[in-house]
N, C-alpha and C positions, 0 to 999 in steps of 0.2 A: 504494500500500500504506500503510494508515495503523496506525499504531505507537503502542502504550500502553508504558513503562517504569515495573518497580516495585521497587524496591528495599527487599529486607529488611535488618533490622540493628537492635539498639537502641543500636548505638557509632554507626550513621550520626543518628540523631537526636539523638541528647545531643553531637553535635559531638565526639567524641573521636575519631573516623574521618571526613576527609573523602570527600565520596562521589564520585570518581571516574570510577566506573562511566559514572553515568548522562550525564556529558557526554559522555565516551569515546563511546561508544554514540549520542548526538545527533548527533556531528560524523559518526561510520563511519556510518549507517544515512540520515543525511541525503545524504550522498555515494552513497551507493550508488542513492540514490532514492528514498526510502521519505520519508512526515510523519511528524513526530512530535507525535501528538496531545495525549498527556498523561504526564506523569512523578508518580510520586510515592514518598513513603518510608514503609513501616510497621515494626513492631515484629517480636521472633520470638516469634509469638505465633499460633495454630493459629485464634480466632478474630479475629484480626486478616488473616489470612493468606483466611482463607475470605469475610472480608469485601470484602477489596480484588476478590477473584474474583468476588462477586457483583453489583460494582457496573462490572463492562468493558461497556462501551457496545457496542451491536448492529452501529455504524460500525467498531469496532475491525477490523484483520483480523488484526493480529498481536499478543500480550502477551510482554514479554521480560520474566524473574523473576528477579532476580540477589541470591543469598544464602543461607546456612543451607542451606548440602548437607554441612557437614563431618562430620567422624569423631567429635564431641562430641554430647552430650544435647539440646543447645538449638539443634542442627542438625534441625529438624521438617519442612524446606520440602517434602522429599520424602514423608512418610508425611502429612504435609496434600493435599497434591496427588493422592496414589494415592486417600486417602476420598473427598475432594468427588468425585475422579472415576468412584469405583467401581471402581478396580483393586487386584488384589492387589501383593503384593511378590513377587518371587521373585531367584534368582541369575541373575545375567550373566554365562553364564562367559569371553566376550570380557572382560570389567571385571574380573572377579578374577583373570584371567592377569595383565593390564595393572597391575593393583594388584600383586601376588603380585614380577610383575618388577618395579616401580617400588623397592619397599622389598629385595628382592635387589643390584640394582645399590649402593643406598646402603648394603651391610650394616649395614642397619636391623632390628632385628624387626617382623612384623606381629602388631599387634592385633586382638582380635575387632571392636573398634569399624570397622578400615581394613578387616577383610573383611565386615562388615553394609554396608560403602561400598556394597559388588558387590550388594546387596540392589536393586532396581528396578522399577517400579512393568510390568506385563505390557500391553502393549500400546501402551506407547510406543517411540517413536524414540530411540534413543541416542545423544549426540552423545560420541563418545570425548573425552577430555581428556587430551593427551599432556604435558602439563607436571603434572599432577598426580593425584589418585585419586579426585576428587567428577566423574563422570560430569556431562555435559548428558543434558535431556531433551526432546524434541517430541512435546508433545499436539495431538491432533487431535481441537477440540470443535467438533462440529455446523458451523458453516463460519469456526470460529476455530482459530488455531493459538498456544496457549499453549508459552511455550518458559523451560524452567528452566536455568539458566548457575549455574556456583561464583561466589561473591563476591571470589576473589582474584583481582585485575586481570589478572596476566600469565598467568592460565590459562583466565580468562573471554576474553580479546580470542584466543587461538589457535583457540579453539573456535573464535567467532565466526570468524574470518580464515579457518580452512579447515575449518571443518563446516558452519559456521550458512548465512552468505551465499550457497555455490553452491546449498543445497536451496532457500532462498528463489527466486534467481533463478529455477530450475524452475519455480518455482508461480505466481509472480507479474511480471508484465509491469512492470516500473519506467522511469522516465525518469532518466538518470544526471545529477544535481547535481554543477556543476562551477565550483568556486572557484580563487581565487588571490589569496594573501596577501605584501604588502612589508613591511619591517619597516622604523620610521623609528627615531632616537634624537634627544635635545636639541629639541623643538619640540613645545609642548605641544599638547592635543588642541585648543582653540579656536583657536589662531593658527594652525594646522595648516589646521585647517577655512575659517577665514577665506585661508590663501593659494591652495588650492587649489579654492576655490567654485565658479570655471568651469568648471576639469575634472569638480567633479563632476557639474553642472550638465548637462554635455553626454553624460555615463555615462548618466545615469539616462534622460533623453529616448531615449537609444542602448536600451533596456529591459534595463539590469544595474543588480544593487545593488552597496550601498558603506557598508559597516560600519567603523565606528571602532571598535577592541577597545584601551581605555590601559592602561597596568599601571606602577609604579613606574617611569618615567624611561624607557618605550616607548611609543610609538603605532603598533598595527597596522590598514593597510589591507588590508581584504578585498575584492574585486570577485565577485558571486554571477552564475551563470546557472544558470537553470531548464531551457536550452535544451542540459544538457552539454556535449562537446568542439566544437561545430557552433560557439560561442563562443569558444573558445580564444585561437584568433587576433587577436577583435576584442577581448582583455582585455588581450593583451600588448603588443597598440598603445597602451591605455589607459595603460598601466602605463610602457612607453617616453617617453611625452609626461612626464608623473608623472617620472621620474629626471632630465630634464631641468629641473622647476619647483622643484625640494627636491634637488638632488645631493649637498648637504651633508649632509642628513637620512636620507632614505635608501641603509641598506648592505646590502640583500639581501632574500631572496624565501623563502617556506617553510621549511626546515627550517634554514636560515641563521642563524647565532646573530656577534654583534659578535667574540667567541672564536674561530669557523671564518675569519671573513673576516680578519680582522690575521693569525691561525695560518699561513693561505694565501701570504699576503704575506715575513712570516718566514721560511718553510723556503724558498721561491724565494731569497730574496735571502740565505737560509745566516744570516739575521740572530739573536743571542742576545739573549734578555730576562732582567729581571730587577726585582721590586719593591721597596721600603723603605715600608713600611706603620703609619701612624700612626692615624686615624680609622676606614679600614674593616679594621682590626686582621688583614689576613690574607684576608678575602673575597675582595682581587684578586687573587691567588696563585689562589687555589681556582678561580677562574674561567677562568684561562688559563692551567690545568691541568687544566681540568676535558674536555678532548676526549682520544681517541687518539690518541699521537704529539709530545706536549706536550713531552716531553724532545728531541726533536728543535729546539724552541729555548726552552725554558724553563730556566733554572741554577739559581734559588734566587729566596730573598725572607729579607730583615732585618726585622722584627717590632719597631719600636721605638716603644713605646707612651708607655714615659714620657720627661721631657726626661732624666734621668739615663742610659738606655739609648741616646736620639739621639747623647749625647754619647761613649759609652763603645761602642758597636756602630756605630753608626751616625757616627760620625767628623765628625758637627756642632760645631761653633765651639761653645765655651758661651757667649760673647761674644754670638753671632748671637742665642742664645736670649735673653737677657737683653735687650742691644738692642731684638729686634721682636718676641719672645713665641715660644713653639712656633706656635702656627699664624698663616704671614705665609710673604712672596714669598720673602725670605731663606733660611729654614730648608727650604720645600719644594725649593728650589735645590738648593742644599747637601746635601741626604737624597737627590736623585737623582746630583749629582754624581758624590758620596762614594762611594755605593751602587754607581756601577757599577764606579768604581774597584775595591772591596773585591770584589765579584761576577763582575769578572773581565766584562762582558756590553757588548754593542755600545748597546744599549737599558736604560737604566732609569727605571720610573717611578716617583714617591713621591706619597704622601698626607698630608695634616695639616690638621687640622680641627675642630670641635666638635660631634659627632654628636647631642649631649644626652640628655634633653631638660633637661640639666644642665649649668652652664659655659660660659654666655655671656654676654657685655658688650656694650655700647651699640656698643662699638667692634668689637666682632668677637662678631655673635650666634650662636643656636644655628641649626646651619644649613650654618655656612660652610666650605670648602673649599679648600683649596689644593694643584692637583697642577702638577705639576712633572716635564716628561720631558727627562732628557739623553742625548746621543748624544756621538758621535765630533767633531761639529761645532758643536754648541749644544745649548743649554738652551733648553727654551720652559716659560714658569710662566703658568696661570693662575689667576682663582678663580672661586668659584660660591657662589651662595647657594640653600639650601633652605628647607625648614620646622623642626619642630619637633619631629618625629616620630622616636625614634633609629633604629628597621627599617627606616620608609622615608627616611631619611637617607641610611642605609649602603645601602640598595640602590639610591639613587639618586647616591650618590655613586662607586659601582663602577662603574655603567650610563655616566658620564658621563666618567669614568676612560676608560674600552674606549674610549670614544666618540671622546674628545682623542686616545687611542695611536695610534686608525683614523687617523686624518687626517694624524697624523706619518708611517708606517709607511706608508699609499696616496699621501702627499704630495697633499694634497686642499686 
C-alpha cells in the first residue's frame, strides 16, 4: 500500500506549529505496512488545497489529509473536498448527536459553527472522532482512497488507532514492519558506530537494518525488518550481543526513558531522592518527576542558583565558594551533601556549572559540569564538558545527570 501525507496549516509552514502529524503517521503507517511515498505541507487555502489533489500520482493508493476541519472560517478542508468531488453537504445525525453530547457533558454551549461540524460531504465514509467534534472522512476516488483526519494530534491518532487502520487492513493486503529500538546514553554517535562496527557489520549481511537516531546526549539504535515478527527473535539476539558490547551505555528498549529505569530501581529498594540544582536550574526535578508515581521516591529539590542562595539554602561553606569558585568538585560535594541532609532523602544529586553561552574562563569554560551524588555511604563527584550551546547544554547536562544516578542507583 503506498501512502501520500498532506498536511494543511499555514502555522505548520511559518514554523509556529510543529508538524507532528506527519511523523506520527510515518512511524504508525510504516509499522502497520504501508510506504510512504510522499509527504508534504500546504496552506488553508481552497486552491492550494485542490492543487495538492490534482497532483497525487496514479501509484498513490492511499492520500491521508490532516487539517482544517474545525468549527472556525478558515477550516475549508471539508467544503474543498465535497466541490472537487462533486458532493453535497448535508447533516450526520450520528455526528451531531456525538457533537450535541460532546458539549452537554462539558456544560459547554453549542455553536452554530460546532453544529455546521455535523455538516458532511454525502457519500462519504465517516470516521467518528470520539475525543472531539471534527469528524474523519473516507473518499473513494476511482481506485484511490483519499482520507481526511482533524489536525489535533490526540484526536487525529484515535481515529486512526480504531477507525482508520482496521478498514485499511480490509482493503489492503500489507506486510507488517517490524522494528526494535535501544536507547544508549554518554557515547557519542561516531564512537558508538566505531565500537560496534562488527555487530553491525554482521546485522546487515543477516538482511536487517540499523538506524542511528542522536538527539541531545542520546543515541538511538533501531534494528528494521521488512520480514515482520518472522524476525523478532533474530533482532533480540542482535540486540542481547549489543548489551553485552556497550553495558554501560545502554539502559533500555522502547518506551524506556533513563527516569522509568532508576524510578524502577528506587521504589524496589524503598530508596528516596532528592536534587540541589544549580546549572540545569530545576530541569532534573522535572524529569524525575516527570512519570507516574514519582512521589513514591521523589521529596523535593533546592533551586540554588546563585552563590548567595548555595550559601543561605543550600548550607554550602562560603569558604568553599571563595576557595574553588561555584562551579568545582568542592561545592558540587557539598550541594549534594548538604542537600540530602536538609531533604531529609537516602539519594541526593546536585548540579553546578556554566551553561552559557555566557560565563566562562580559560579555566572553567562554557560547557562545564559538575554533578555530585551522595548517599548514606559516599559521595561520588564528577565533571563533564560540553559545548557552547545553553538548550543543548542543559539538556545534555540532565541526560548525563540521569545517566551518572543510573549507575549509582543499578551499581553498574
Amino acid at each position: 500500500m503506498k501512502v501520500e501525507l498532506i498536511s494543511i496549516g499555514d502555522e505548520l509552514l511559518i514554523g509556529q506549529t510543529i508538524n507532528t502529524n506527519a511523523a506520527w503517521l510515518g512511524q504508525t503507517l510504516t509499522l502497520f505496512g504501508a510506504r510512504i511515498i510522499r509527504t508534504s505541507t500546504i496552506s488553508d487555502q481552497d486552491s492550494e488545497i485542490r492543487s495538492a489533489l490534482d497532483a497525487i500520482s496514479e501509484e498513490i493508493d492511499c492520500v491521508i489529509i490532516t487539517g482544517g476541519l474545525g468549527p472556525t472560517k478558515d477550516d475549508i478542508t471539508k467544503h474543498t473536498l465535497a466541490a472537487y468531488y462533486g458532493l453535497k453537504l448535508a447533516i450526520h445525525q450520528e455526528t451531531l448527536a456525538h457533537i450535541e453530547n460532546y458539549f452537554e457533558k462539558r456544560n459547554r454551549p453549542m455553536l452554530e459553527a460546532n453544529h455546521l461540524q455535523a455538516m458532511l460531504p454525502l457519500g462519504c465514509i465517516v470516521l467518528p472522532n470520539k475525543n472531539g467534534t471534527a469528524a474523519g472522512m473516507w473518499f473513494n476516488h476511482n481506485k484511490q482512497i483519499i482520507i481526511s483526519l482533524p489536525g489535533v494530534p490526540y484526536e487525529m491518532k484515535r481515529i486512526v488507532d480504531e477507525e482508520l487502520l482496521p478498514l485499511l487492513a480490509n482493503r489492503f493486503k500489507v506486510s507488517t514492519h517490524y522494528h526494535k529500538t535501544a536507547h544508549t546514553q554518554g557515547i557519542g554517535e561516531s564512537f558508538l558506530a566505531e565500537k560496534i562496527k562488527s555487530w553491525e557489520d554482521a546485522l546487515r549481511k543477516d538482511g536487517l537494518e540499523l538506524a542511528y537516531l542522536p538527539s541531545p546526549g542520546y543515541v538511538k539504535l533501531r534494528i528494521n525488518s521488512y520480514k515482520g515478527n518472522s524476525d523478532k527473535d533474530k533482532i533480540d539476539t542482535y540486540f542481547k550481543k549489543l548489551e553485552e558490547l556497550i553495558p554501560e551505555a545502554l539502559f533500555g528498549y522502547e518506551g524506556d526513558t533513563l527516569v522509568s529505569v532508576i524510578a524502577k530501581r528506587l521504589i524496589e529498594h524503598k530508596l528516596s531522592i532528592g536534587t540541589v540544582e544549580s546549572c540545569t536550574a530545576g530541569l532534573l526535578a522535572q524529569q524525575l518527576t516527570s512519570i507516574s508515581g514519582a512521589s513514591d521516591y521523589f521529596e523535593g529539590s533546592l533551586l540554588s542558583y546563585s552563590d548567595a542562595i548555595k550559601i543561605k539554602v543550600g548550607q554550602v561553606d562560603e569558604k568553599l565558594i571563595e576557595e574553588n569558585g561555584a562551579v568545582s568538585e568542592e561545592v558540587a560535594r557539598s550541594m549534594a551533601e548538604e542537600g540530602r541532609k536538609t531533604l531529609g532523602v537516602d539519594i541526593c544529586i546536585s548540579t553546578t556549572g556554566i551553561a552559557g553561552p555566557t560565563g566562562g574562563t580559560g579555566e572553567k569554560p562554557v560547557g562545564l559540569i559538575w554533578i555530585a551524588i551522595a548517599t548514606k555511604e559516599k559521595t561520588f563527584v564528577k565533571s563533564f564538558q560540553f559545548g557552547d550551546s545553553r538548550d543543548r547544554n542543559q539538556q545534555m547536562m540532565v541526560a548525563t545527570a540521569l545517566n551518572f544516578l543510573r549507575f549509582e542507583v543499578l551499581q553498574i
